[in-house]
N, C-alpha and C positions, 0 to 999 in steps of 0.2 A: 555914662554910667548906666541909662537904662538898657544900652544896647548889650552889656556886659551882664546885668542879671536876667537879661532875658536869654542869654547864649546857656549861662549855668541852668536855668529850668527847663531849657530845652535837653541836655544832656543826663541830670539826674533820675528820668522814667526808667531808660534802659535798664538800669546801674540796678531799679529796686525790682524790675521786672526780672533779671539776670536771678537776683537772690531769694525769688517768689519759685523761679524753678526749680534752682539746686534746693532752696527748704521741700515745695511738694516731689521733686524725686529721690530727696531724703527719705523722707516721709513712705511713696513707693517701694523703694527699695527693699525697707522695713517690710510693711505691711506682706512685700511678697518671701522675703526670709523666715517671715512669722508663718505664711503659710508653709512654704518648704519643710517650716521645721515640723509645722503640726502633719504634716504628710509623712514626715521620717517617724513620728513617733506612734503615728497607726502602722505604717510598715514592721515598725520592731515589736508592736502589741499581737497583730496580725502572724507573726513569724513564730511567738510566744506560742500561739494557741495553736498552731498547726505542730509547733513540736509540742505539745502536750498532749494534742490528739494520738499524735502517734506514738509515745510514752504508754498513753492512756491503752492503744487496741495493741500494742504488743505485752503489755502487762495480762489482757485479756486472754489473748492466745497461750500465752503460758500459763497462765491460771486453769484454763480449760483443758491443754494438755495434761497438768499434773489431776485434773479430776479424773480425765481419759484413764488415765494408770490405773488411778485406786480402782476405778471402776471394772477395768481388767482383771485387778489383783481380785478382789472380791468374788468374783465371778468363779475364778479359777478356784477360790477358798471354797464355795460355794457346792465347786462342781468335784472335789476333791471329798470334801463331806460327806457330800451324797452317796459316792463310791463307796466311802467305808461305812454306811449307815446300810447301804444294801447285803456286801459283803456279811457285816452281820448278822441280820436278819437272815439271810438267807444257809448262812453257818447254825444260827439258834433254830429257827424255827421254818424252815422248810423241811418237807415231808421226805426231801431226796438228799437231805443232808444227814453224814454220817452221825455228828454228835443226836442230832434229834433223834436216829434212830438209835443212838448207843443208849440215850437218854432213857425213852420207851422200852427199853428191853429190860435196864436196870431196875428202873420201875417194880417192871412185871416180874421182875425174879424177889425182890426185896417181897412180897405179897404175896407170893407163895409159901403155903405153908410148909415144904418140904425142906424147900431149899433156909427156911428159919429153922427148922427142927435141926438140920445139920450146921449150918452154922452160924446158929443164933443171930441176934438182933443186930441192928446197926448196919445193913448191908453196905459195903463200900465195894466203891469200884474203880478200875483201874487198868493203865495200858500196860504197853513193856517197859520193865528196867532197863537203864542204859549202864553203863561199867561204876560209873559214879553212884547206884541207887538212886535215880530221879527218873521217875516214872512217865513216859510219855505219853502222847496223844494214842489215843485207839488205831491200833492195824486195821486197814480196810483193803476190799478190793473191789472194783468194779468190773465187769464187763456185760455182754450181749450176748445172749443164748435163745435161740428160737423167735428173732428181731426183737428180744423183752431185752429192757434194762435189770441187769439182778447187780444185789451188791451184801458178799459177805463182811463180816466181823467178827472180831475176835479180843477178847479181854476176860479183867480176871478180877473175882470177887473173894472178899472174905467178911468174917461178921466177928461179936463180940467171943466165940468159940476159939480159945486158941491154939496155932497150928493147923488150921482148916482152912484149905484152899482151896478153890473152882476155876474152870476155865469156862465162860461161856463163849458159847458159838453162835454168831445170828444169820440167815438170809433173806434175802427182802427178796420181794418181784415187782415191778412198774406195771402199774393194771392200767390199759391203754384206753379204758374208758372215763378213768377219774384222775389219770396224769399222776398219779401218789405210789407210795409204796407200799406195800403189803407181806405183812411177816409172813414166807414160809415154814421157817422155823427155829424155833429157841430151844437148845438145852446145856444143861451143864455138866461136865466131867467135873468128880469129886477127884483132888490131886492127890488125897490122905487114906490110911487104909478104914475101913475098904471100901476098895473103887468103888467107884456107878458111877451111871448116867441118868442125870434128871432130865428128866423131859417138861419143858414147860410151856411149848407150844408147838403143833404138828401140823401144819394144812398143806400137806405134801400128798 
């Protein structure tokens, strides 16, 4: 009998030594699936951010293209403005624009006392009829005589006098000293009877 429990103690170490390894490479296995997994779930965190990054700088590039535009368009608004902000000025109030000189001559005949006496107050003024009766812009003409700039006109006044009409006539000259223009001369045909000629400026 003793030689029978000693046979079974010699056999049962194996038996718990066997079940000591499968538990710790249970055990291992785990711990190394635990990490695998912790590795998989930085990769998929890691994938997150890099497609957001790039979400992020294409959001950016479009955003900065659509400023690109406006900042085009603006420009253009900008530069379109300016064009007609000269255009005018240079229609109103430059020395070699026809209105300002229409303007200046109108002036100077309204002030005159001749041209009041004949056809009273309120001088208005005006260009040609078109077939409709709407009156347009001032006839003018430009050209170059003796390398000067000259530029005639021609329009037509009447006042509170009725049935009295005028034709005024203007010429300018380009004085190459001060770049402006310079009345040669102003006068006006009476269209009513009886004729004349006012004379309302002469430096000829």
């Amino acid at each position: 009998s003793r030689s029978c429990s000693c046979l079974r103690w010699r056999h049962q170490p194996p038996l718990l030594l066997g079940a000591a390894r499968r538990s710790f490479g249970t055990q291992a296995g785990g711990l190394k699936a635990a990490k695998s997994g912790g590795n998989s779930k930085d990769v998929s965190v890691q994938r997150a951010l890099n497609e957001e990054t790039l979400v992020s700088a294409a959001q950016k590039v479009k955003e900065a293209g659509r400023d690109f535009t406006y900042f085009i368009v603006v420009l253009v608004g900008i530069g379109v403005t300016g064009g007609l902000f000269y255009v005018i000025f240079k229609e109103l109030f430059s020395s070699s624009s026809p209105n300002k000189i229409y303007g200046d001559a109108l002036e100077k005949c309204r002030s005159h006392p001749e041209i009041i006496g004949v056809f009273g107050d309120s001088i208005k003024g005006y260009g040609e009829a078109t077939r409709r009766g709407r009156r347009q812009h001032v006839s003018h003409i430009e050209y170059v005589k003796d390398g000067l700039k000259h530029m005639r006109l021609k329009f037509y006044i009447e006042g509170t006098e009725s049935g009295k009409q005028g034709t005024v006539h203007v010429e300018v000259k380009e004085n190459l000293e001060t770049g402006r223009f310079e009345v040669r001369y102003i006068f006006v045909d009476v269209e009513t009877y009886p004729r004349r000629t006012i004379v309302i400026e002469d430096n000829r």
